[in-house]
N, CA, C and O of each residue as an XYZ file, in Angstrom:
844
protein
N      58.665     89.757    -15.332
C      58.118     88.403    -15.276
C      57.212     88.138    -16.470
O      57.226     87.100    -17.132
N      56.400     89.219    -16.677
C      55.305     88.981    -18.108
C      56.259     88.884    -19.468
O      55.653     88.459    -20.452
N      57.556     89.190    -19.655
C      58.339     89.270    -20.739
C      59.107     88.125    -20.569
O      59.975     87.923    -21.418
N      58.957     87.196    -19.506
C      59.997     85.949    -19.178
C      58.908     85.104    -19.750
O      59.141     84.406    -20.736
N      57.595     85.130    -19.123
C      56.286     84.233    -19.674
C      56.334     83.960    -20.694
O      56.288     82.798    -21.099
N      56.471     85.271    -21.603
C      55.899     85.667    -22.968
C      57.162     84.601    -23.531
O      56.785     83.580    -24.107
N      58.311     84.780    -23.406
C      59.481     84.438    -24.262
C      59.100     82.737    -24.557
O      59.068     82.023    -25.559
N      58.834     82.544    -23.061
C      58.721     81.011    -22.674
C      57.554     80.030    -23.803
O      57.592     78.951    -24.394
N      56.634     81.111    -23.645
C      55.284     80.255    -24.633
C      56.286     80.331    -25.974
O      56.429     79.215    -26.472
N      56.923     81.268    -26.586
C      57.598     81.547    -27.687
C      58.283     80.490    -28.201
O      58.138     79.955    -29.299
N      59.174     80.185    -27.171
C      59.885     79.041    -27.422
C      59.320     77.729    -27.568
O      59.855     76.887    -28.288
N      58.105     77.477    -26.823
C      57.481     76.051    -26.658
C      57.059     76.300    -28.165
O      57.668     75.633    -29.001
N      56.175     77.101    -28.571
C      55.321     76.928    -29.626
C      55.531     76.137    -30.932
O      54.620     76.122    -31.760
N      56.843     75.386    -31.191
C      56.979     74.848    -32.230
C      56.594     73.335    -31.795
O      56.034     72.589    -32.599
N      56.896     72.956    -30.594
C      56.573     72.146    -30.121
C      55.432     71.779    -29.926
O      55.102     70.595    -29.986
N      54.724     72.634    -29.687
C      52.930     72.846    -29.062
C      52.518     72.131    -30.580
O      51.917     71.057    -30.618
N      52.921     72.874    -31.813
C      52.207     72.676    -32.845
C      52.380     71.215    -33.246
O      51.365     70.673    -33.681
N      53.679     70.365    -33.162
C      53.948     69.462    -33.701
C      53.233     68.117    -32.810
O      52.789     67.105    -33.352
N      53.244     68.367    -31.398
C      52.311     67.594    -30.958
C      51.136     67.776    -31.048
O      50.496     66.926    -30.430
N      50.491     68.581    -31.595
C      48.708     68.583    -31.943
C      49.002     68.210    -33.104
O      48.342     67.178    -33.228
N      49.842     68.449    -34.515
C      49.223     67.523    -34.875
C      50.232     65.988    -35.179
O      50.652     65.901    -36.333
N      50.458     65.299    -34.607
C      50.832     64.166    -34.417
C      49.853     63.448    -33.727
O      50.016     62.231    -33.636
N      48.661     64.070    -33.116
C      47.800     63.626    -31.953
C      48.120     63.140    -30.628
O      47.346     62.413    -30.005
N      49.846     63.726    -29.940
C      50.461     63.887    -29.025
C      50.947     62.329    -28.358
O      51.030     61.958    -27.187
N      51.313     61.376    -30.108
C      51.687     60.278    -30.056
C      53.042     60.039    -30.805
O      53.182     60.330    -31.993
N      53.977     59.521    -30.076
C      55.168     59.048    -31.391
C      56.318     60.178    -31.156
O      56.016     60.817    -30.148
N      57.245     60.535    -31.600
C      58.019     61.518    -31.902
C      57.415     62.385    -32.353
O      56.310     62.126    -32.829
N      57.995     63.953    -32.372
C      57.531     65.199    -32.784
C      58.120     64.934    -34.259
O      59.049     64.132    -34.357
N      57.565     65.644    -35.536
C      58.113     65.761    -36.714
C      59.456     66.965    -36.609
O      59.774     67.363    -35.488
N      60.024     67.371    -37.565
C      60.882     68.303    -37.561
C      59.734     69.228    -37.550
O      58.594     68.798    -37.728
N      60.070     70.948    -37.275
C      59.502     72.113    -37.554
C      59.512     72.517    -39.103
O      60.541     73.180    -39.231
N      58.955     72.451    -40.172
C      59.107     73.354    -41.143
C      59.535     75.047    -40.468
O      59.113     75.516    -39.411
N      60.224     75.532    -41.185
C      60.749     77.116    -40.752
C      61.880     77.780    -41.329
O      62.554     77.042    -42.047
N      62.168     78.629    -41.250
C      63.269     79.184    -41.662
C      64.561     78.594    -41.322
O      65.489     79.077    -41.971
N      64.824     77.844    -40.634
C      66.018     77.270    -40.040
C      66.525     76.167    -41.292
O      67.655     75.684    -41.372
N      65.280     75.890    -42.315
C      65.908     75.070    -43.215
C      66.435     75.341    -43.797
O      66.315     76.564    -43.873
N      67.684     74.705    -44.969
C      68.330     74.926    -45.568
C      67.589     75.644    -46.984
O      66.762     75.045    -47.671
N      67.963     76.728    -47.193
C      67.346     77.160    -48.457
C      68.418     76.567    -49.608
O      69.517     76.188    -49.204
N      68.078     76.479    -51.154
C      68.892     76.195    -52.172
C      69.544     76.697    -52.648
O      68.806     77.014    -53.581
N      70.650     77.234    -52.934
C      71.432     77.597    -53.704
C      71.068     77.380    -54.816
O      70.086     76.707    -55.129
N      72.095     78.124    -55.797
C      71.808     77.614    -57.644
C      72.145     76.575    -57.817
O      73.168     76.360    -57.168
N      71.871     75.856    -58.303
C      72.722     74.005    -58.524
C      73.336     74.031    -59.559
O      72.997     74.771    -60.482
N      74.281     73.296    -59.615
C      75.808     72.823    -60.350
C      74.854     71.977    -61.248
O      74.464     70.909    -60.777
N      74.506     72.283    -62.285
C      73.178     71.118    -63.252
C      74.578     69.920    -63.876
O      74.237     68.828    -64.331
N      75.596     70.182    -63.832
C      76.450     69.301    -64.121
C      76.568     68.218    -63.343
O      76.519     67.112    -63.881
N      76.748     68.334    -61.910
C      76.770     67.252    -60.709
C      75.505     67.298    -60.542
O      75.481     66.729    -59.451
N      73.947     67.630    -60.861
C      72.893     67.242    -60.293
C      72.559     66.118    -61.875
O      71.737     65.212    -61.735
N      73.378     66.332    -63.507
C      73.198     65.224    -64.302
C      73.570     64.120    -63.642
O      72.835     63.161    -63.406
N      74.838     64.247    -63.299
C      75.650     62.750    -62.571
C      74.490     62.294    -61.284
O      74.037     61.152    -61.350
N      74.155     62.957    -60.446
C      73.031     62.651    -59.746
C      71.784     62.238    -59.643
O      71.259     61.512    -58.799
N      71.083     63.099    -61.174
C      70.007     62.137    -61.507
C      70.113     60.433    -62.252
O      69.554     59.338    -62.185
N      70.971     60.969    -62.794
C      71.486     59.587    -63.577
C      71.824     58.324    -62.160
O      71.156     57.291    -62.119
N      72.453     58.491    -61.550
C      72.215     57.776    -60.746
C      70.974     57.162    -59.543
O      70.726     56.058    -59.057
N      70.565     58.155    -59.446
C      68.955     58.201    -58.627
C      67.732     57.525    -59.513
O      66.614     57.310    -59.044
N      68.062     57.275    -60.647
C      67.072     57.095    -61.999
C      65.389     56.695    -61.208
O      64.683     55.703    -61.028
N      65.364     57.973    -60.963
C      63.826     57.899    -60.939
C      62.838     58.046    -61.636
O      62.880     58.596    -62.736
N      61.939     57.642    -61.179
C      60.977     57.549    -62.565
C      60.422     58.833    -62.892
O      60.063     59.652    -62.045
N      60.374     58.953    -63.825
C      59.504     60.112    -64.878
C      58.809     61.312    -63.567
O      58.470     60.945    -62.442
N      58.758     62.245    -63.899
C      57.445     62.948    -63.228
C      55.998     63.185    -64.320
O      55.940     62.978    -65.532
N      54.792     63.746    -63.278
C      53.830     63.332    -63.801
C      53.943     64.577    -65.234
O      54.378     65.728    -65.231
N      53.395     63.805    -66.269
C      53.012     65.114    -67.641
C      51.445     65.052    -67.695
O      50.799     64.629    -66.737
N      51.059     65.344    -68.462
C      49.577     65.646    -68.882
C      49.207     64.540    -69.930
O      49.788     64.476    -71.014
N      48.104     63.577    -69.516
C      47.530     62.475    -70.378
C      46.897     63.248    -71.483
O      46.152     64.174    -71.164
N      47.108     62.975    -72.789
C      46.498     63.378    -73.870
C      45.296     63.142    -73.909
O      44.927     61.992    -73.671
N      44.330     64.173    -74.223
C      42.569     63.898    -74.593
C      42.197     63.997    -72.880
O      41.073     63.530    -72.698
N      42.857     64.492    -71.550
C      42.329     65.008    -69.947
C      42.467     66.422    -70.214
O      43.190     67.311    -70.664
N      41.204     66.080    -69.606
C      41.359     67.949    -69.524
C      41.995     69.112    -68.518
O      41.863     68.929    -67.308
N      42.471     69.939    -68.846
C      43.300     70.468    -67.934
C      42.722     70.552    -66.619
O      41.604     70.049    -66.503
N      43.148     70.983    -65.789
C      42.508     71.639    -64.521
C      43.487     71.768    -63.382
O      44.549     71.148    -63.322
N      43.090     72.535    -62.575
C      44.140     72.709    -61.191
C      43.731     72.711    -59.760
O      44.427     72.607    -58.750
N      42.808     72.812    -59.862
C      42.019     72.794    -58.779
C      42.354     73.184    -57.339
O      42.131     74.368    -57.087
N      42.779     72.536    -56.467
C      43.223     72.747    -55.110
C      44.916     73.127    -54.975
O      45.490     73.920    -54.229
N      45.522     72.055    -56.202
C      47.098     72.574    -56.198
C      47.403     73.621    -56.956
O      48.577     73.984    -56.883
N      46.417     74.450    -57.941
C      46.986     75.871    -57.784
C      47.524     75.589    -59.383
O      47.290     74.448    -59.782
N      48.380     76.716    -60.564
C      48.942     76.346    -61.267
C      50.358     76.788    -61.040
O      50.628     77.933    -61.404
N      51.717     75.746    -60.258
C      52.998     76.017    -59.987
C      53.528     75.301    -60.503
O      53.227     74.111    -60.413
N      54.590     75.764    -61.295
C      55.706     75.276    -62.213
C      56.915     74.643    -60.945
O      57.515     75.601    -60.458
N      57.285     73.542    -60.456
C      58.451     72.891    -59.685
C      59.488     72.350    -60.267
O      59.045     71.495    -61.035
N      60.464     72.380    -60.311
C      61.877     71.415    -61.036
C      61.349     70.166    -60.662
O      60.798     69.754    -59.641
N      61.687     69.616    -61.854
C      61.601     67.641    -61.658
C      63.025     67.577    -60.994
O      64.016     68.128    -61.472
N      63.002     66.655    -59.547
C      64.596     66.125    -59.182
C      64.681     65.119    -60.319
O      65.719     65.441    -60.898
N      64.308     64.378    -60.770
C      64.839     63.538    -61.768
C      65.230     63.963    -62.720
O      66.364     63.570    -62.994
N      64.540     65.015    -63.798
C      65.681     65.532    -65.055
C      65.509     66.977    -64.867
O      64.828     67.363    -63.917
N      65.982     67.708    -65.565
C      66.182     69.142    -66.050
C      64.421     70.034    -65.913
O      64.196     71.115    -65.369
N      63.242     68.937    -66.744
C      61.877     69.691    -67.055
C      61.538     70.103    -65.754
O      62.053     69.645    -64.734
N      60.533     71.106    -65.801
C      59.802     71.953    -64.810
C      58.321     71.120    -64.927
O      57.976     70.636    -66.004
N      57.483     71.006    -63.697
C      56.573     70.611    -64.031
C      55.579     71.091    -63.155
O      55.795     71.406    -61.984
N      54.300     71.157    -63.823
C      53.055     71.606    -63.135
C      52.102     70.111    -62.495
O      51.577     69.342    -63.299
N      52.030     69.947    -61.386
C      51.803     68.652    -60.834
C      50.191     68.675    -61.070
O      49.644     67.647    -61.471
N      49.284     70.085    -60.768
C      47.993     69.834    -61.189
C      47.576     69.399    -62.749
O      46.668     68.611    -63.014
N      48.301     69.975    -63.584
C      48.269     69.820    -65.048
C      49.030     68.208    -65.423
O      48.902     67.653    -66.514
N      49.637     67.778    -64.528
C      50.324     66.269    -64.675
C      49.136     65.620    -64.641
O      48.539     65.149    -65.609
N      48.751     65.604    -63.308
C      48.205     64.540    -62.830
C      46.454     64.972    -62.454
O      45.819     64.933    -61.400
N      46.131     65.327    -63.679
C      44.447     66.239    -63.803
C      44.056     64.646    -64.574
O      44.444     63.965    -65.523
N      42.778     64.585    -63.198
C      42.070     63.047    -63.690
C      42.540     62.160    -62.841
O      41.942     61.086    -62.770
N      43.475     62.342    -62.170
C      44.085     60.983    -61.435
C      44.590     61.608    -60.226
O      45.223     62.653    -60.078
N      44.044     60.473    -59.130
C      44.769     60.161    -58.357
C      46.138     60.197    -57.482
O      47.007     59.594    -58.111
N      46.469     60.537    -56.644
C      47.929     60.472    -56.533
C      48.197     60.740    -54.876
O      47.553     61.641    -54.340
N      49.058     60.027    -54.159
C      49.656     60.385    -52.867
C      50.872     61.432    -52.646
O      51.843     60.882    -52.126
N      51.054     62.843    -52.925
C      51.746     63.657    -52.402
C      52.282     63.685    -51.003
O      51.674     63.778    -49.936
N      53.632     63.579    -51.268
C      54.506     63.591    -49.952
C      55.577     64.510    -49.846
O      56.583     64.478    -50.555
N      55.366     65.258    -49.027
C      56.387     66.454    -48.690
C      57.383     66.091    -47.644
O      57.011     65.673    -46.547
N      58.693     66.244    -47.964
C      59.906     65.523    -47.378
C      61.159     66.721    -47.415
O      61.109     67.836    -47.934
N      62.085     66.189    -46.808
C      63.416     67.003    -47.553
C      64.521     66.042    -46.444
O      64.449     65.445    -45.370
N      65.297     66.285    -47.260
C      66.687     65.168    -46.964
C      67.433     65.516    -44.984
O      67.935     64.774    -44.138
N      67.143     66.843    -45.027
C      67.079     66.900    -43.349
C      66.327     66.633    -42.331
O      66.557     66.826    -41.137
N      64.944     65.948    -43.105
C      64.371     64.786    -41.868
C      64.139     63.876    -42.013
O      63.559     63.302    -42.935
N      64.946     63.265    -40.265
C      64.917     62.412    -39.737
C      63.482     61.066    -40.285
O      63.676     60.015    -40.895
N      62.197     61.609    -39.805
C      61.222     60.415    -40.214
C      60.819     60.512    -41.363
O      59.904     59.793    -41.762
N      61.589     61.689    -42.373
C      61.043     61.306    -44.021
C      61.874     60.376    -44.573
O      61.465     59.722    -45.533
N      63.104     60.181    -44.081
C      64.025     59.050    -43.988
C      64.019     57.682    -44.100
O      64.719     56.936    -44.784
N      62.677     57.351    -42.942
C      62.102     56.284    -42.314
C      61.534     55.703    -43.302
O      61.611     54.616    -43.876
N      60.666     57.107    -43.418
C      59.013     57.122    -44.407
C      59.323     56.419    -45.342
O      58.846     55.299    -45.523
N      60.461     57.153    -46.333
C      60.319     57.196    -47.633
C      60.776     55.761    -48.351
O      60.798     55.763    -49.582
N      61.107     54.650    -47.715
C      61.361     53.184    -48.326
C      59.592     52.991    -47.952
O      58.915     53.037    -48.980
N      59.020     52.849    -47.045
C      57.848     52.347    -47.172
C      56.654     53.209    -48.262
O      55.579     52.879    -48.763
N      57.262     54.104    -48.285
C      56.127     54.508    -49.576
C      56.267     53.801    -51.018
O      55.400     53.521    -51.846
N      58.058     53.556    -51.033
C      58.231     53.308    -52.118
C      57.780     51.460    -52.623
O      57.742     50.919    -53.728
N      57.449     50.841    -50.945
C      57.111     49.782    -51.275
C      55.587     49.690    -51.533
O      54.921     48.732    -51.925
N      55.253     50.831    -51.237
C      53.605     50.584    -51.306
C      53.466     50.934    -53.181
O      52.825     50.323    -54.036
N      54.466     52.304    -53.313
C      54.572     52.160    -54.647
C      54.344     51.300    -56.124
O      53.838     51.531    -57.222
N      55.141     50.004    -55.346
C      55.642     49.521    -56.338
C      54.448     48.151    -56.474
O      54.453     47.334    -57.395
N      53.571     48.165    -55.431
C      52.478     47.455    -55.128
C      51.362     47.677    -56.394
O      50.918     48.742    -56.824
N      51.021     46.046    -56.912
C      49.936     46.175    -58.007
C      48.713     47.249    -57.116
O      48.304     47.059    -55.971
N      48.376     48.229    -57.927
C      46.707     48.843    -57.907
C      46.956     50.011    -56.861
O      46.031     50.557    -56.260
N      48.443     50.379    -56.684
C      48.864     51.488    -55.888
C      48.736     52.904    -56.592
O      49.359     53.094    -57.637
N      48.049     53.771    -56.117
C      47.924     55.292    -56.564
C      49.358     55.907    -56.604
O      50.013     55.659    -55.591
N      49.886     56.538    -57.404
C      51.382     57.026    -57.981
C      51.440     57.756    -56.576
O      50.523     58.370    -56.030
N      52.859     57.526    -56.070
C      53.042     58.593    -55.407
C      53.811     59.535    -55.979
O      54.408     59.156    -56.986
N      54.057     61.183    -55.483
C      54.890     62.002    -55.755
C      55.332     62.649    -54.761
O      54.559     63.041    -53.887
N      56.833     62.911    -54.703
C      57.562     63.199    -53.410
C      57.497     64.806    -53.849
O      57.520     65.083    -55.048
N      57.408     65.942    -52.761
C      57.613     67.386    -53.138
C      58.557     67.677    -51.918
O      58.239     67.529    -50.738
N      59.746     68.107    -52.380
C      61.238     67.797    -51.524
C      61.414     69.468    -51.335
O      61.757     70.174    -52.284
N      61.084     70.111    -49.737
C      60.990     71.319    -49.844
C      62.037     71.421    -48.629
O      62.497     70.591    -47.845
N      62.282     73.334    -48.886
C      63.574     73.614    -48.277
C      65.265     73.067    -48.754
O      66.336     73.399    -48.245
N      65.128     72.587    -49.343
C      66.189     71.560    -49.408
C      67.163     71.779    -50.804
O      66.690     72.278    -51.825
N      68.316     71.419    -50.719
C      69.182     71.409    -51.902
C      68.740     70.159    -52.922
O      68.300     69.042    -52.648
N      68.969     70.657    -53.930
C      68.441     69.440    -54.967
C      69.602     68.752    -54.718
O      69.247     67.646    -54.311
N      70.785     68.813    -54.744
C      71.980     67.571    -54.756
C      71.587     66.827    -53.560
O      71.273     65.644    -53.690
N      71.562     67.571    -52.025
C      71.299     66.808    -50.875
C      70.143     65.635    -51.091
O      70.357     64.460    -50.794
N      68.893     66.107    -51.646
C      68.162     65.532    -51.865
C      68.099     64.337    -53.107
O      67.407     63.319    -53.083
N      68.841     64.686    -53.972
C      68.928     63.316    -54.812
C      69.873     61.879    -54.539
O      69.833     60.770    -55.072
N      71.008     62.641    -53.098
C      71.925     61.959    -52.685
C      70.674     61.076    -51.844
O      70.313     59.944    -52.165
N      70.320     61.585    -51.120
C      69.327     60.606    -50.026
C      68.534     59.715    -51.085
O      68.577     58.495    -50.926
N      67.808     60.248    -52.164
C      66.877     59.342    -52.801
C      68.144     58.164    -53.435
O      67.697     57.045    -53.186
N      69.393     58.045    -54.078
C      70.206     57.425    -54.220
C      70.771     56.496    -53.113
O      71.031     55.345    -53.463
N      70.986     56.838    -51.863
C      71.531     55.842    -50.559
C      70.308     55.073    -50.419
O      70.338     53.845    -50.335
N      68.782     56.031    -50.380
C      67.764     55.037    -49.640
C      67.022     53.593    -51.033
O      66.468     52.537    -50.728
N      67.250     54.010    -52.174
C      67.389     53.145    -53.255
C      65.668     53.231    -53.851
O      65.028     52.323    -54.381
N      65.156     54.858    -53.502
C      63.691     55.133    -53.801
C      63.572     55.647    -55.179
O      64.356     56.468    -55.655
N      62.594     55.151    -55.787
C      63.003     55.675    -57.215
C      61.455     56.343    -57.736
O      61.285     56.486    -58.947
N      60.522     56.677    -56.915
C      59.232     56.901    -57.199
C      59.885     58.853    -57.401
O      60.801     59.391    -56.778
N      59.030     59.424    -58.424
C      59.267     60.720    -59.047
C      58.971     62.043    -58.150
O      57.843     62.513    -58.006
N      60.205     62.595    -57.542
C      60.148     63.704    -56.997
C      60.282     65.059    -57.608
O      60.989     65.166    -58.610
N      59.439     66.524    -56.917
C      60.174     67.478    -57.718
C      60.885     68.238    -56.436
O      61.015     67.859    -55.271
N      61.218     69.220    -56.967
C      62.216     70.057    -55.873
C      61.270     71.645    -55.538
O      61.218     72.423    -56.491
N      60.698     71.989    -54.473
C      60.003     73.218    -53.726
C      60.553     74.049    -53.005
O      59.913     74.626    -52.127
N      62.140     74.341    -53.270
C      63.081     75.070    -52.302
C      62.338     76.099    -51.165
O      62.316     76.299    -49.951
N      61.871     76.501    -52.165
C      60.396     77.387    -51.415
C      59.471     77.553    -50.865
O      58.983     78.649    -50.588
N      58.899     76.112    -50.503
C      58.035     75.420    -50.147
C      56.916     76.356    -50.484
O      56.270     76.897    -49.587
N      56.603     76.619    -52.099
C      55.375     77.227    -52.595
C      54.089     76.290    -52.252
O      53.001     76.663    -51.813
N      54.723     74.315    -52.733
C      53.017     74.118    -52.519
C      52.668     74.241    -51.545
O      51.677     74.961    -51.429
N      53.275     73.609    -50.254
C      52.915     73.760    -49.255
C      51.965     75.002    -48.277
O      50.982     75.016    -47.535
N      52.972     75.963    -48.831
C      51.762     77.459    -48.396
C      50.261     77.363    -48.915
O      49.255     77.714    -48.298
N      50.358     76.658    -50.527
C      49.262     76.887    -51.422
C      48.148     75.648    -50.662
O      46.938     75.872    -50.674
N      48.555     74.702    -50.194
C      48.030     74.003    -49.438
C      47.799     74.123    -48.367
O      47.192     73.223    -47.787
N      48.285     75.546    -47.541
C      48.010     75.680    -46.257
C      48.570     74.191    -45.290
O      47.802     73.560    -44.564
N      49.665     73.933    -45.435
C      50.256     72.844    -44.692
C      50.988     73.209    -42.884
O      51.591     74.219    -42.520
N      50.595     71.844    -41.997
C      50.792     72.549    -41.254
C      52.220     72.323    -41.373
O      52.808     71.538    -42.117
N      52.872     73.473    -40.169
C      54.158     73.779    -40.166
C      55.486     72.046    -39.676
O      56.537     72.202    -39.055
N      55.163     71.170    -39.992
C      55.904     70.087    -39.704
C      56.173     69.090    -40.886
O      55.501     69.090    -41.917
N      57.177     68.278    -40.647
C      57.284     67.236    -41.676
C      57.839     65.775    -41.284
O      58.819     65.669    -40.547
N      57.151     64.621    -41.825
C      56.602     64.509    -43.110
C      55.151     65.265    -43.025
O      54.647     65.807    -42.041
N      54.750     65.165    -44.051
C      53.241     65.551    -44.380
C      53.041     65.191    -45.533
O      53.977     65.364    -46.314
N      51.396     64.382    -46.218
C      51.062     64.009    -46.900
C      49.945     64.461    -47.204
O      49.248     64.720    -46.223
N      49.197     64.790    -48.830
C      48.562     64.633    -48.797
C      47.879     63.658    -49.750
O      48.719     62.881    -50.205
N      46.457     63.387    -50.285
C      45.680     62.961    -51.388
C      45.025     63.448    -52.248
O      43.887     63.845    -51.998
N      45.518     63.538    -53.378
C      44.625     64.222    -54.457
C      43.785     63.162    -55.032
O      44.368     62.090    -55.194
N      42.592     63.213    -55.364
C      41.144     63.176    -56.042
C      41.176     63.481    -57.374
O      41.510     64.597    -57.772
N      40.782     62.379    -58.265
C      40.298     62.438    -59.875
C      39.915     63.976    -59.701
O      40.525     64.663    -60.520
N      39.220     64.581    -59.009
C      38.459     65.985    -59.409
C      38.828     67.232    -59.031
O      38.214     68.288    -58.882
N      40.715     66.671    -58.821
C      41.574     68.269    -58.493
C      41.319     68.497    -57.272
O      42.035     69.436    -56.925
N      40.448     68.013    -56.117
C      40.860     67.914    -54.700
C      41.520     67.390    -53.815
O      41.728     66.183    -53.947
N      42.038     68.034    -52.705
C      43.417     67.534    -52.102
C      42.481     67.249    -50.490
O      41.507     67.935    -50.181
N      43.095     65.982    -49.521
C      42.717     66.072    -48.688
C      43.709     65.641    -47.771
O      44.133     64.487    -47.846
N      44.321     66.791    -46.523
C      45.540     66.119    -45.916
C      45.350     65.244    -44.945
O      44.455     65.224    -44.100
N      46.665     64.172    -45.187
C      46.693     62.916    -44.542
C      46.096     63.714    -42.711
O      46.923     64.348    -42.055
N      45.045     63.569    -42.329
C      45.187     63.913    -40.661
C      45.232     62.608    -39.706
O      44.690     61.512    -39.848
N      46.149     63.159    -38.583
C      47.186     63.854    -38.208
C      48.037     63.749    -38.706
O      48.276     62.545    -38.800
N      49.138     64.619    -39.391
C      50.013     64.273    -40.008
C      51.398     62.765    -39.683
O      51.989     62.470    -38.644
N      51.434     62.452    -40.388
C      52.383     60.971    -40.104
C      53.425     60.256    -40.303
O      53.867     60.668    -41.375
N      54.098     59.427    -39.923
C      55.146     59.046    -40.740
C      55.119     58.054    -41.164
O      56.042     57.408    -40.667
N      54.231     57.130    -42.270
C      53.994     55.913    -42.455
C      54.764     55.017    -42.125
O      55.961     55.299    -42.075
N      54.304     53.597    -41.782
C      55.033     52.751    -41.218
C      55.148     51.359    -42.098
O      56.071     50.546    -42.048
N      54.190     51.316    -42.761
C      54.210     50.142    -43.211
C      53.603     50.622    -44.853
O      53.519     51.818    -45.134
N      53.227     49.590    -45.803
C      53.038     50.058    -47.005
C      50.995     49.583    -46.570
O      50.139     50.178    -47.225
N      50.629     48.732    -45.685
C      49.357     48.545    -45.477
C      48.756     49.425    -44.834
O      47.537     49.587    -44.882
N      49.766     50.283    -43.966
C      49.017     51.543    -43.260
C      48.506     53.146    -44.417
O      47.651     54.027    -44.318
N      49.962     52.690    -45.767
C      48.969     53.853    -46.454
C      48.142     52.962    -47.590
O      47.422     53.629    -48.332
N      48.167     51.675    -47.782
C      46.922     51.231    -48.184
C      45.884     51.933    -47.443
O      45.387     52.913    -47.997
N      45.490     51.615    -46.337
C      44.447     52.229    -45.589
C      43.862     53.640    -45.827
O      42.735     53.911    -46.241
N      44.980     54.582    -45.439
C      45.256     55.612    -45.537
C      44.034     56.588    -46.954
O      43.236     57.525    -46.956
N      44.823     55.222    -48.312
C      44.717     55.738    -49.044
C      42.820     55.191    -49.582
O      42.088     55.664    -50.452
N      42.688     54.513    -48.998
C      41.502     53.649    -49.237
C      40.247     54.615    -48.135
O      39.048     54.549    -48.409
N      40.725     55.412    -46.992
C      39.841     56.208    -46.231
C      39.632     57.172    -46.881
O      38.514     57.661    -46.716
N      40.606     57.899    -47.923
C      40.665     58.876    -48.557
C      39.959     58.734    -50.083
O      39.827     59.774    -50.727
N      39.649     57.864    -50.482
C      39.779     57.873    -52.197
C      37.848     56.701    -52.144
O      36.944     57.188    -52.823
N      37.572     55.567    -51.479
C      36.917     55.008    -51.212
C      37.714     53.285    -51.257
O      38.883     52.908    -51.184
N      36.584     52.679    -51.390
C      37.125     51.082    -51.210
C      37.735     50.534    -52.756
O      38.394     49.504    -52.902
N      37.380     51.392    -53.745
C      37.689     50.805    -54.745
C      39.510     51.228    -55.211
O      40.042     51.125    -56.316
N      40.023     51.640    -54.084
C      41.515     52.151    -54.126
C      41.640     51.290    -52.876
O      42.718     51.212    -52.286
């Protein structure tokens, strides 16, 4: 009976986690876990034809005359889904601002999510977002950013390195906010935005009133 118990909590526990943090409202997120699809090597031939079609915008580089720094995101080299370069997102985007969103093309509410970010995106006086597309195949994932018609700059985390480096909890979507001063603060409870005024908010609790 104590080994039937035991199994039982075992099994709930992915569940347990995703409703704490959702704040035991809404749908459960997917589980981050091993069950995701890891990447293969990619065909860089069909992921050209793919970016080219997805034409997303640029990922972040390093503003000339900012000074380096890394602060909370660590220094990790990620594939840009948009072209071929590798990029270091603390060294991009050192000095600025930015809404990090961790997604991957096998969930369901990053699905949802990811047109309303891109409208908040495209909104005068909006903080850049950047998508970090983990677990996931880069083709799968540039196909979704192509159907859903999102063009804000993702990279690819097969590995989901930042995420560990961020101590993220085990579900998705998840967001966080980085700070002019290389600090990250995650969206709590994690969420699936709904509207582009809810991560106005979002982003305005996080950064102050002048965002």
């Amino acid at each position: 009976m104590l080994l039937l118990a035991t199994a039982g909590i075992v099994a709930l526990w992915p569940s347990v986690i995703s409703a704490a943090a959702r704040g035991g409202d809404g749908p459960a997120p997917p589980v981050l876990n091993a069950t995701s699809q890891p990447a293969p090597v990619p065909d860089e031939a069909a992921l050209a034809s793919l970016r080219q079609r997805a034409a997303l915008a640029p990922c972040p580089s390093p503003v000339s005359g900012t000074a380096p720094g890394h602060g909370a995101l660590g220094a990790i080299g990620l594939p840009c889904l948009g072209s071929p370069a590798t990029v270091d997102l603390a060294a991009g985007l050192a000095g600025r601002p930015a809404l990090l969103n961790v997604w991957a093309s096998w969930c369901g509410p990053c699905r949802e999510e990811m047109p309303v970010l891109a409208r908040y995106a495209a909104q005068p006086g909006a903080v850049p977002v950047i998508g970090v597309d983990v677990r996931d195949r880069p083709a799968a994932a540039l196909s979704l950013l192509i159907d859903l018609g999102v063009h804000y700059p993702s990279v690819s985390d097969p590995d989901a390195r930042l995420p560990r480096v961020l101590r993220a909890p085990e579900v998705l979507p998840v967001s966080y906010v980085l700070r002019p001063d290389g600090s990250v603060s995650l969206v709590s409870p994690p969420r699936a935005f709904r509207s582009p005024e809810e991560v106005t908010e979002v982003i305005r609790q996080y950064l102050g009133p002048a965002r």
